[in-house]
C-alpha positions in Angstrom: -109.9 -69.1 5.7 -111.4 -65.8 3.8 -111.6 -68.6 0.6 -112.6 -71.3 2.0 -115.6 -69.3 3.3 -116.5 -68.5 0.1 -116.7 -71.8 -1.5 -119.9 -72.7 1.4 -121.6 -69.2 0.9 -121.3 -69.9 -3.2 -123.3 -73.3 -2.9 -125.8 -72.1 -0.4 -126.5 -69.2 -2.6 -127.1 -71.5 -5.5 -129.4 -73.3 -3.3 -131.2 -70.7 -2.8 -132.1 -69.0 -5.9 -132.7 -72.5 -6.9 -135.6 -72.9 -4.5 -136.8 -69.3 -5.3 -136.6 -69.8 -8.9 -138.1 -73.6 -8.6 -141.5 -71.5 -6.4 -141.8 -68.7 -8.6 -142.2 -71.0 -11.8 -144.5 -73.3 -9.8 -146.7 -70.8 -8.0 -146.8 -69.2 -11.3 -148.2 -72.5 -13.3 -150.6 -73.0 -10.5 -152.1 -69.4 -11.3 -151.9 -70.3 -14.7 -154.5 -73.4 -14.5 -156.3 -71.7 -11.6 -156.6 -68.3 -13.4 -159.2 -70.1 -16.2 -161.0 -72.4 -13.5 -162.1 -68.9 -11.7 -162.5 -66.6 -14.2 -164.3 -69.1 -17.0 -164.6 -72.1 -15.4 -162.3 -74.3 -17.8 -161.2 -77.6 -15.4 -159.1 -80.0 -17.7 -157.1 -82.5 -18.2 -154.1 -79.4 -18.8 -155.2 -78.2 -15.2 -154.7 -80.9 -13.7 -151.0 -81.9 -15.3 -149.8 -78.5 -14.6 -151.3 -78.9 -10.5 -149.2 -82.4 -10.7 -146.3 -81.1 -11.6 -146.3 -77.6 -10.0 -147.6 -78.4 -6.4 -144.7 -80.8 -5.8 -142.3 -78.2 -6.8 -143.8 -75.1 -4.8 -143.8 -77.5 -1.8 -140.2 -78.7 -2.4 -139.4 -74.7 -2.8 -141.3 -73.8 0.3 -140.5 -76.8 2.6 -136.7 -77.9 1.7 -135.5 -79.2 5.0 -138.5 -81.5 5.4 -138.0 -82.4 1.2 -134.6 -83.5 2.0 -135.4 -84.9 5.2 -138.3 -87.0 3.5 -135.4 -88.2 0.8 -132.9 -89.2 3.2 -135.8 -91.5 4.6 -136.3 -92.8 1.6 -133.1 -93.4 0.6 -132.0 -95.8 3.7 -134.2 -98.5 2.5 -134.5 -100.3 -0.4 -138.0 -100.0 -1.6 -137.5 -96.1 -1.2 -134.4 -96.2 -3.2 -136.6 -97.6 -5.9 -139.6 -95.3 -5.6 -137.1 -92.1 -5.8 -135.0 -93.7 -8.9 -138.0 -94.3 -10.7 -140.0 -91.2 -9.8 -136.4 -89.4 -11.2 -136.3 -91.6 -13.9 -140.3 -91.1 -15.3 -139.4 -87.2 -14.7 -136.3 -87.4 -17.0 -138.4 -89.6 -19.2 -141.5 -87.1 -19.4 -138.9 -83.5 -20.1 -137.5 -85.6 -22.7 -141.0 -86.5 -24.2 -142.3 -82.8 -24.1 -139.2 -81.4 -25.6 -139.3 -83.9 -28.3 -142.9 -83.1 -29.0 -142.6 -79.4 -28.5 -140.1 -79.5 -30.7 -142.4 -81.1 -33.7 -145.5 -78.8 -32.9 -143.0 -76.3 -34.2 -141.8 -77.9 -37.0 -145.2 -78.4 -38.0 -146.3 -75.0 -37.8 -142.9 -74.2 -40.3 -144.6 -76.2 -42.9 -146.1 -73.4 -45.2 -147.5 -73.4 -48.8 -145.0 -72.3 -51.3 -146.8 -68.4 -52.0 -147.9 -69.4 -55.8 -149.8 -72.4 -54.5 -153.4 -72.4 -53.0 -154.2 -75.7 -51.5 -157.4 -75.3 -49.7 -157.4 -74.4 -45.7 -159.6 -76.5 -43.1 -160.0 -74.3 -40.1 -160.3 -75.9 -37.1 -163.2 -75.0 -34.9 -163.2 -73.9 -30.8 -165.8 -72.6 -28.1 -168.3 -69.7 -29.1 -170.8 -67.6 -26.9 -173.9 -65.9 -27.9 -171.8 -62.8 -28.9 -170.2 -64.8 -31.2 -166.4 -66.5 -31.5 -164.6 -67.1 -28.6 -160.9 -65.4 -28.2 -159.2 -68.6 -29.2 -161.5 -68.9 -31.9 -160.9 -65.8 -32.8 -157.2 -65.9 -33.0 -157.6 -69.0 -35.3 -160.3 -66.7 -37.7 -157.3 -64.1 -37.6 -154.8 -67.0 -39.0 -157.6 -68.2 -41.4 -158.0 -64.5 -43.4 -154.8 -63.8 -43.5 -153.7 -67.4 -45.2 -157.2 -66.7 -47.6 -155.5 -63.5 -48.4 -152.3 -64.8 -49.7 -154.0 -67.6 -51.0 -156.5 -66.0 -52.9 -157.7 -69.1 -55.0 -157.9 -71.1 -52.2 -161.1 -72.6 -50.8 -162.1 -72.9 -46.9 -163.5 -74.8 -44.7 -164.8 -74.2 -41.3 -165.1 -77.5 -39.2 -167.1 -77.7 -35.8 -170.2 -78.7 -34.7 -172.5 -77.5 -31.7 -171.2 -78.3 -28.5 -172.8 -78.3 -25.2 -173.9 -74.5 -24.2 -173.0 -73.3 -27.5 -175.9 -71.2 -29.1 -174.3 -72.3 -32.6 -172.7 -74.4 -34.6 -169.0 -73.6 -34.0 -168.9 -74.0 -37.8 -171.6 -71.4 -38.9 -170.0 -68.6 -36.4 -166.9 -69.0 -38.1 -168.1 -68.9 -41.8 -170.0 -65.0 -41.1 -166.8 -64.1 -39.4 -165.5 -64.8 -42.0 -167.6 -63.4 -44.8 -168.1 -60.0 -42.0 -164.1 -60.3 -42.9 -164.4 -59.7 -46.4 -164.1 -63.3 -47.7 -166.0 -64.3 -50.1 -169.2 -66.6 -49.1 -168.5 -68.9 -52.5 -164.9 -69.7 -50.9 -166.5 -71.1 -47.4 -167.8 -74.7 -47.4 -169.3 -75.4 -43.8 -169.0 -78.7 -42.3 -170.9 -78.4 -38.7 -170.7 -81.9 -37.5 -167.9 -82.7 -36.3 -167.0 -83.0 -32.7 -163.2 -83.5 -32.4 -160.0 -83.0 -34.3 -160.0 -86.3 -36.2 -163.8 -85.7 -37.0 -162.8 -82.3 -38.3 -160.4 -83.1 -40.4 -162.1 -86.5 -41.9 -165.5 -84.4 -42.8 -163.9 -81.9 -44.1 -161.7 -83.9 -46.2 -164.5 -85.9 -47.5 -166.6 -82.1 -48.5 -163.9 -80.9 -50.1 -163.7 -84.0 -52.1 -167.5 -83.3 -52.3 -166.5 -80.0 -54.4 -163.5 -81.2 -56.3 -160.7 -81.0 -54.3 -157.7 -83.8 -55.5 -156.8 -84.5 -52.4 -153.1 -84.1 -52.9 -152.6 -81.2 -50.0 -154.2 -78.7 -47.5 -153.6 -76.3 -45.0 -155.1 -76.6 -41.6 -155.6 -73.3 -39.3 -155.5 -74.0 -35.7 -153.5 -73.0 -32.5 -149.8 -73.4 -33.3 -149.6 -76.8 -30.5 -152.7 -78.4 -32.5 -151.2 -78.4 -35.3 -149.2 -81.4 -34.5 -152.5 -83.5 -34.1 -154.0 -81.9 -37.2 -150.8 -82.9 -39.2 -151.8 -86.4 -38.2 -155.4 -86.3 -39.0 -154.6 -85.0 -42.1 -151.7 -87.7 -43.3 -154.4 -90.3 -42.6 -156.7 -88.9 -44.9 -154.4 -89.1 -47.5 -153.0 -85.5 -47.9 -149.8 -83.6 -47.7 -150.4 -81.1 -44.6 -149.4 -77.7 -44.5 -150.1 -75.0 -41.4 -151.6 -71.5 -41.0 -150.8 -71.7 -37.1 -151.6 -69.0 -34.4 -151.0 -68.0 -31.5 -153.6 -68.9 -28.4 -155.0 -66.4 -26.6 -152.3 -65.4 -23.5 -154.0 -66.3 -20.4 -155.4 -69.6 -21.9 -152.2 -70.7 -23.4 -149.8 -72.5 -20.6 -153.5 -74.6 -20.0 -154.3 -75.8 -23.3 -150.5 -76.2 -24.6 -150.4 -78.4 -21.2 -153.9 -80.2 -22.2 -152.2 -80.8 -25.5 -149.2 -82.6 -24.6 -151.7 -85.0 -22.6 -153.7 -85.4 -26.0 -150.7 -86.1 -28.0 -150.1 -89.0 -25.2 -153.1 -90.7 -26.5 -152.7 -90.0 -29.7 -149.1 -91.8 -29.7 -149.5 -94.3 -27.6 -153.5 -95.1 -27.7 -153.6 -94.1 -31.8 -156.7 -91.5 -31.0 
């Protein structure tokens, strides 16, 4: 008797830090997007994934007898049968998909210039304010001095143009960073008219061709997730990518890696 009662309290137990475990993650991916909507206003495609995914699963966590009840509805009839095996199959299909691409965002950012070789370094450009570069901009400056350190033949590029509300080319903020850095102004090409990733990579392909470069590699400096999408950009323009990743700025990461996994969607499946 004694075991048998321990095999139903074992499951139900389970259950249970199941659902608490399944409401922490999701309550804590909804502060996550909602965190950056308050504080800085930033509403994007990211936001809304994560709110997709994560307000389903804090209801489920918080409401399992009417979850279950709802199923079991479902379930006795044919067209719900459907609707749950296909909304279980597109879930399987879309863990799948971000593992898969997780997976080669890292790979990418593994891709490093052997130390003796100094192919040049596009650096990719993000948000600044009238004080100057934003943190995520910052953080991608950070990875862009230290690669022109070890690299201390190689030339630079910042890439970005002036977006709405920005006081300044994204491009020219990042070059007196840069030179404020101790990097030296004849190093820095600016290319300040580009307005997305595949524009910032093609223009600054084309200057560096501009100056001399042959085209055969370069390095790209952008959040470690981007660098997927840069490696792209880059193969089409003919050159062997490498990465000088970094890390994004902590409470803006879980938003943007989740924007990201939409953009690489497009990318794939649209081809931009």
């Amino acid at each position: 008797m004694t075991n048998r009662s321990h095999t139903c309290i074992r499951p139900h137990r389970a259950r249970a830090f199941g659902r608490a475990l399944l409401g922490a993650a999701s309550a804590g991916l909804i502060l996550a997007a909602l965190l950056p909507l308050c504080t800085m206003g930033i509403l994007n495609y990211g936001s809304l994934a994560i709110w997709a995914v994560a307000v389903p699963g804090l209801l489920i966590a918080l409401f399992p007898r009417a979850a279950r009840a709802l199923c079991a509805r479902l379930w006795a009839h044919t067209p719900g049968r459907v609707l749950l095996r296909t909304a279980a199959g597109l879930l399987a299909a879309a863990l799948l998909y971000c593992t898969a691409v997780t997976g080669a965002m890292l790979w990418c950012c593994a891709q490093r210039p052997a130390a003796d070789d100094d192919p040049p370094l596009i650096v990719l450009g993000c948000q600044v304010y009238a004080a100057g570069p934003s943190p995520m901009l910052t953080m991608r400056l950070r990875a862009a001095e230290k690669y022109l350190v070890a690299h201390p033949n190689a030339m630079a590029v910042v890439s970005g143009g002036q977006g709405d509300g920005e006081p300044h080319a994204e491009a020219e903020v990042m070059r007196d960073w840069l030179i404020a850095h101790g990097v030296a102004a004849e190093r820095i090409l600016t290319e300040a008219q580009s307005r997305n990733t595949e524009e910032n990579i093609a223009f600054s392909a084309a200057l560096l061709r501009e100056n001399g470069w042959n085209g055969a590699a370069a390095a790209v400096a952008t959040d470690w997730w981007h660098e997927l999408r840069a490696f792209h950009w880059l193969r089409a323009a003919g050159a062997q990518p490498f990465a000088a990743p970094c890390r994004t700025y902590a409470p803006l990461e879980p938003l943007f890696f989740a924007r990201e996994l939409c953009g690489t969607v497009r990318l794939f499946f649209a081809g931009y």
